[in-house]
Every structure is written in C-alpha cells, then in structure tokens.
C-alpha positions in Angstrom: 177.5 -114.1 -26.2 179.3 -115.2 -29.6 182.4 -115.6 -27.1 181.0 -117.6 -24.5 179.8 -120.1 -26.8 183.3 -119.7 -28.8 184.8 -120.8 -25.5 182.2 -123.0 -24.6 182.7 -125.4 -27.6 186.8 -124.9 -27.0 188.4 -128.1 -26.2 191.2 -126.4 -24.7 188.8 -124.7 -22.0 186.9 -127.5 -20.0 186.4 -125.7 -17.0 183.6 -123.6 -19.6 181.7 -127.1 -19.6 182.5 -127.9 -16.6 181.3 -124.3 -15.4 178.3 -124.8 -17.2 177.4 -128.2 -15.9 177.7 -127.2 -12.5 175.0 -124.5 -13.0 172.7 -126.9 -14.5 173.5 -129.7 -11.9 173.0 -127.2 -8.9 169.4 -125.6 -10.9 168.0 -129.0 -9.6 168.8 -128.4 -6.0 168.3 -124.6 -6.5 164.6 -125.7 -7.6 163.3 -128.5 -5.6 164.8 -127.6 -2.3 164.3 -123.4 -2.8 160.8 -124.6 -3.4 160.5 -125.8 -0.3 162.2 -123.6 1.3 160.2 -120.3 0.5 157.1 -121.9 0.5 157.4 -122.7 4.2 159.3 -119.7 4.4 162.4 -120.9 6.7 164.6 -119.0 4.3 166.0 -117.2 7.4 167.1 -121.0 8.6 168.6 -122.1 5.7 170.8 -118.5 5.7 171.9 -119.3 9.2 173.2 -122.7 7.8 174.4 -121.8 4.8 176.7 -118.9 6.8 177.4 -121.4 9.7 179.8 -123.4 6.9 182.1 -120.7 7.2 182.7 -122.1 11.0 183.7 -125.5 9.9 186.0 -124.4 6.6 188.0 -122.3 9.3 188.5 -125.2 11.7 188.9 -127.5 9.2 191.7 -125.5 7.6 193.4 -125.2 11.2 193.7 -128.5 12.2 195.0 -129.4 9.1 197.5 -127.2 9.1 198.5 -127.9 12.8 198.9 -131.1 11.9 196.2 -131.7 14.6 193.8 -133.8 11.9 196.2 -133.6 8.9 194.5 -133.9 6.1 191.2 -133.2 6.6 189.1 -131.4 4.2 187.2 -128.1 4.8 184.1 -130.1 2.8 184.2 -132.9 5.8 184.3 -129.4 8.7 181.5 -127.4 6.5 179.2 -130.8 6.2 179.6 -131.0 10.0 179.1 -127.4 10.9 176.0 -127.1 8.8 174.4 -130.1 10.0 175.1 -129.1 14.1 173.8 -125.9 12.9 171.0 -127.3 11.4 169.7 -129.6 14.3 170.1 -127.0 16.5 167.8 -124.5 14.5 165.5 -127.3 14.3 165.3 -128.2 17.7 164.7 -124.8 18.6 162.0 -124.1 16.4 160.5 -127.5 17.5 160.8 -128.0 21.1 162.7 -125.0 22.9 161.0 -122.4 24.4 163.7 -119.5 23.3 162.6 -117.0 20.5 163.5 -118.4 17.2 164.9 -115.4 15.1 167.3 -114.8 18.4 168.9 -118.1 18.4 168.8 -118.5 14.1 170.9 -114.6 14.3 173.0 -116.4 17.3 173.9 -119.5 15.2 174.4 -117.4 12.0 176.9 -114.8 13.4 178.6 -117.0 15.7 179.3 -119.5 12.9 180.7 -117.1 10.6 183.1 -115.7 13.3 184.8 -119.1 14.6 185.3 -119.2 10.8 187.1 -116.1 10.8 189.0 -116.4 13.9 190.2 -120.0 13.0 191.8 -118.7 9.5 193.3 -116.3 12.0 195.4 -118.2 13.6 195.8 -120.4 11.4 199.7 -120.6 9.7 199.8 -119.0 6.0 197.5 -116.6 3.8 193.9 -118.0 3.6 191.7 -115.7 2.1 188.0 -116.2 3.2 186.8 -114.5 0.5 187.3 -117.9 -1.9 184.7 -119.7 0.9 181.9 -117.0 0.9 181.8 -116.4 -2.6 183.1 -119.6 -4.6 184.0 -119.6 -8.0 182.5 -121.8 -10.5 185.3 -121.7 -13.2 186.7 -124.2 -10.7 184.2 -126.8 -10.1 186.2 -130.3 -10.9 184.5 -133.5 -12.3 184.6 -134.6 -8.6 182.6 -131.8 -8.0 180.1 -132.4 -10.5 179.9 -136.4 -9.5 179.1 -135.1 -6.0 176.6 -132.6 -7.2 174.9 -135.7 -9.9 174.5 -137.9 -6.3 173.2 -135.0 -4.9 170.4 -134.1 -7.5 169.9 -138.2 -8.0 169.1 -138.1 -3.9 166.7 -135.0 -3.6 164.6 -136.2 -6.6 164.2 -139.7 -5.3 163.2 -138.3 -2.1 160.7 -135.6 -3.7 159.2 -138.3 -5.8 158.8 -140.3 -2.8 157.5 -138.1 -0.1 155.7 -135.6 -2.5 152.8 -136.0 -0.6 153.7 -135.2 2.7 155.9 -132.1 1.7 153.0 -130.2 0.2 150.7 -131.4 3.2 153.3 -129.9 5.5 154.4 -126.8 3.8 151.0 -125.5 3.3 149.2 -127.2 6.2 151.5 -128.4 9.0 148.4 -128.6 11.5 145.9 -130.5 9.0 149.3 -132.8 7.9 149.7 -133.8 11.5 145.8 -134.5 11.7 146.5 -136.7 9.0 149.4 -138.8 10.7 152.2 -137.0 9.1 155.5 -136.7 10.5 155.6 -133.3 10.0 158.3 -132.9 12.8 160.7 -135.3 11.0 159.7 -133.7 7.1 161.3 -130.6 8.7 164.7 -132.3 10.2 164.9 -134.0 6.8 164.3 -130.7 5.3 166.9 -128.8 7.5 169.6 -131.8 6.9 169.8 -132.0 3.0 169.6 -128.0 2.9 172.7 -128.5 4.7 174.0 -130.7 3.0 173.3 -128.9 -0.2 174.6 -125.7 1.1 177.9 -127.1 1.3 178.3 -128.8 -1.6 176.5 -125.2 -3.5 179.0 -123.0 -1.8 181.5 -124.1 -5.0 178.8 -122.6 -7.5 177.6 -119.3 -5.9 179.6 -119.4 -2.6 177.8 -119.3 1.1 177.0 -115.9 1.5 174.9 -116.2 -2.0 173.4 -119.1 -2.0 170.3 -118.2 0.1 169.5 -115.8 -2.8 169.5 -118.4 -5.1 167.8 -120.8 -2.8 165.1 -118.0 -2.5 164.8 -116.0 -5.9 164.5 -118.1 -8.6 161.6 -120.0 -6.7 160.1 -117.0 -5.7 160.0 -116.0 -9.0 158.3 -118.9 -10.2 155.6 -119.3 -7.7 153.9 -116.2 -9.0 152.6 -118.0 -11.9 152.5 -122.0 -10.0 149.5 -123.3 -9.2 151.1 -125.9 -6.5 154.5 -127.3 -5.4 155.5 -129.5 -7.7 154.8 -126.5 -10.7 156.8 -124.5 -8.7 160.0 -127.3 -8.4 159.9 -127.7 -12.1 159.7 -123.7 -13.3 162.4 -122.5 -10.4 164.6 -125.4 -12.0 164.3 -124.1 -15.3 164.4 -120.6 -13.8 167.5 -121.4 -12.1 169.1 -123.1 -15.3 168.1 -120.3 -17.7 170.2 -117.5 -14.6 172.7 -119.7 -14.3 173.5 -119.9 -18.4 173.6 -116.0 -18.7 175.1 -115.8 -16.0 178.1 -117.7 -17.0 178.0 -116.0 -20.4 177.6 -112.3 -19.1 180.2 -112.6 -16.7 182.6 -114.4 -19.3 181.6 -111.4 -21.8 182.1 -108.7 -19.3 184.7 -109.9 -17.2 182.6 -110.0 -14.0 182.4 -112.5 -11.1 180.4 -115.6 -12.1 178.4 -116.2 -8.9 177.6 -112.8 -8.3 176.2 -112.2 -12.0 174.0 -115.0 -12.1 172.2 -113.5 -8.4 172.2 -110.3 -9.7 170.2 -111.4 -12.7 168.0 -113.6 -11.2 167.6 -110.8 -8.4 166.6 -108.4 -11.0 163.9 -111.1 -12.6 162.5 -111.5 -9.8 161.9 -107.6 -9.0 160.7 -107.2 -12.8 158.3 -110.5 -12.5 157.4 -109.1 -8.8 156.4 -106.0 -10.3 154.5 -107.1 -13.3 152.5 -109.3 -11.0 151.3 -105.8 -8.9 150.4 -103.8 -11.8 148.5 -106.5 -13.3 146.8 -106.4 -10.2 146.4 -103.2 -9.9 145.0 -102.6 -13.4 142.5 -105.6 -12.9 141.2 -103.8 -9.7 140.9 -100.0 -12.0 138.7 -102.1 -14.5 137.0 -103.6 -11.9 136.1 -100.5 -9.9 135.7 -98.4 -13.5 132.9 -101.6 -14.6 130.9 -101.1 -10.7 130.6 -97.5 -11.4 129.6 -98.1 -15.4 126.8 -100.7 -14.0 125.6 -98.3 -11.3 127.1 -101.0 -8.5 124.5 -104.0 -6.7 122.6 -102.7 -4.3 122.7 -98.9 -5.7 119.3 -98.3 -6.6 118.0 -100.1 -3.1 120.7 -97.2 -1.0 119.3 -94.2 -3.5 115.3 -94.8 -2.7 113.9 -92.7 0.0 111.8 -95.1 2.2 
C-alpha cells in the first residue's frame, strides 16, 4: 500500500492519478446506473450491450485501416454498436413477440463475433484482448473529461426524473397507472447504459463491466432502504473497490480491472453471506423463543374437547 501511495503522490507518474480519477469518475456511473440496473434486473441487457461494443471496435478499426472511413475511431463504431444493440433489445422486450433471452443471447454473441471477424481481416496485429479488458493505467485527461460529462449527465437526469425511475423499477404497472412513461424510462435507460458501457470499457474493459455494473450495487442494496440509498452506497462501494484495486494490483503486479472485480466479487459473496446467516440465526432464536413460550395457540391444540 505504502508503494501505491509512493507512486500515487509521484509527479513523474500521472497516469497513478489519472488511474485513480478514472475509478472514482466511473464509481458515479457504476452507482447510479448499476442501481438501476439490478433493481429492474435487465442486467442480462446491459451484458448483451456492453459485449455488442466489441462489433463496432472491429468494424471501426477495419474501415480505418482500408482507408474505407479513414480515421474513424473505434469509440464513434462502439457508441453506434451499443446503441443499435440497445434499441433493438428494447424493442424486443417492448413490442415483439419473440422470447427475450433468445434474441438478448443472439445480439450478444453475434456482436462479439463481427468484432472478431473484422480484426480478422483487418491489415496488421490487433489484439482484442486490449478492447474486452481495458486497462486503466491508460485512461488520458480526454478520457476523464468524457467520463466528468458523463457523470455531470446521469446525475442531472437522476435528480430530475428520480421520481419516475423508482415508480418504474419497482412498479412498472402502478407507474403506468400513474401516467408514467415507463416505456420511454426504459429506452432512456437502455441508451445511456450504452453509452456508459463504451466510454467504461477504458476502466474495466467490456467483458467486465456488467460485474461492476451489477456487484457493487448488489452489494449495497442489502442494507438500502430505497433507490436513491442504494445510488449513493454502490457509489461509494464502487469508489472504495476501485481504490484497492488500483493499489493491490500496483502492489502485486496484477491486472487493474480484473483486481478491482475480483474484490468487489468477493464483497459481495462475504456481504451476501453475512446477510443469510443473520437470517438464519434470527429464525433459530425465533423458533428456540416459540418453543420457550409454549407457542399461540398450544394450550387450545393440547385440550381434549
């Protein structure tokens, strides 16, 4: 730990801060929008998006290589990937008649192979590997502007439309009774995932950041008492993995991304297992009480008429 910080307060290693600020920046997106995620529990919809990038990076990368669209980044083929994907999910869950996990496995798997076919063929060593799994040591200060708009966005609109995001992720019908949009809460939804996703992929990487979309708010809605508790403890959830994290992974030479999912993986296990012996020791001290107090209604089943 002494070395992370060592490095951390180094001013001939800003990608350490820069690192660091990305985690922090991303905990806001990780919280607010994992929030919603899990408690509507479309985490299987935000994995097909999130793995759907990969589809976009790989034509992206080919038809700036074959001079096709020269120039063009993989962010701008990821962004459009991921939001395709995304209104396509919706509009399946929404209006089509198909079964929904078939077309979210189609759109997931089919994303990730046009990804992989189009670094194929395209001229040159690409290695995927540097798309699914990111690398936050290299997160630029354009990276981290993007990521400040970002987090400036999603609170604005979670501030704003508070109110219809808890009537619709716990109540859909009884929002809709109500004259909520609840159809155009989960586009919106759906779209800035998306959007997130790609910008998150330079933190954790696609193929991780459904865990972190999904674990640290997991982890805090045992204890949340509604939606908004459970934005603001998977932030700080999220910020407190991504921190030791970084500083594990710098200590022990280990892969940033996948250190800070592993750790908030295991949190959430530990917290997840806590909560069910707690439980189950509340219901042995309730049962052990009953039979201490002879039970209601014991003395009326014991007489004989």
């Amino acid at each position: 730990m002494s070395g992370f910080l060592a490095a951390l307060l180094d001013p001939g290693l800003p990608f350490i801060r820069n690192a660091l600020a990305a985690g922090l920046l991303s905990s806001i997106l990780f919280g607010v929008l994992g929030s919603v995620v899990t408690v509507k529990r479309i985490a299987g919809l935000a994995g097909a998006v999130s793995h759907a990038v990969l589809g976009g990076v790989g034509l992206a990368l080919f038809l700036s290589v074959k001079r096709i669209a020269p120039g063009l980044p993989p962010i701008a083929g990821a962004i459009a990937f991921a939001l395709v994907s995304a209104l396509l999910i919706a509009w399946v869950s929404l209006k089509a008649k198909q079964r929904e996990d078939t077309v979210i496995n189609a759109i997931w798997a089919i994303g990730m192979s046009l990804g992989v076919l189009f670094i194929a063929k395209t001229p040159g060593y690409i290695d995927p590997m540097s798309y699914l799994f990111g690398n936050i040591l290299l997160v630029s200060g354009r990276d981290l502007l993007l990521l400040a708009i970002l987090d400036a966005l999603v609170l604005a609109a979670a501030w704003l439309f508070y109110p219809q995001l808890e009537a619709s992720a716990f109540d859909e019908e009884f929002a809709r009774t109500r004259g909520a949009r609840t159809d155009l809460v989960f586009l919106g939804i759906l779209a800035v995932v998306a959007v997130a996703v790609v910008l998150l992929q330079t933190f954790v990487g696609i193929v991780m950041v459904i865990a972190m979309l999904t674990l640290p708010a997991g982890t805090a809605g045992f204890r949340a008492r509604n939606l908004a508790g459970m934005m603001v403890g998977a932030t700080a959830l999220s910020a407190a993995f991504s921190a030791l994290g970084l500083a594990a992974s710098w200590s022990a030479d280990l892969p940033a991304g996948a250190t800070v999912v592993v750790i908030a993986g295991a949190s959430f296990l530990a917290a997840a297992g806590a909560r069910g012996a707690a439980r189950a020791l509340a219901r042995g001290r309730g049962a052990r009480a009953s039979r201490a107090s002879g039970g209601p209604g014991d003395e009326g089943r014991g007489a004989k008429p």
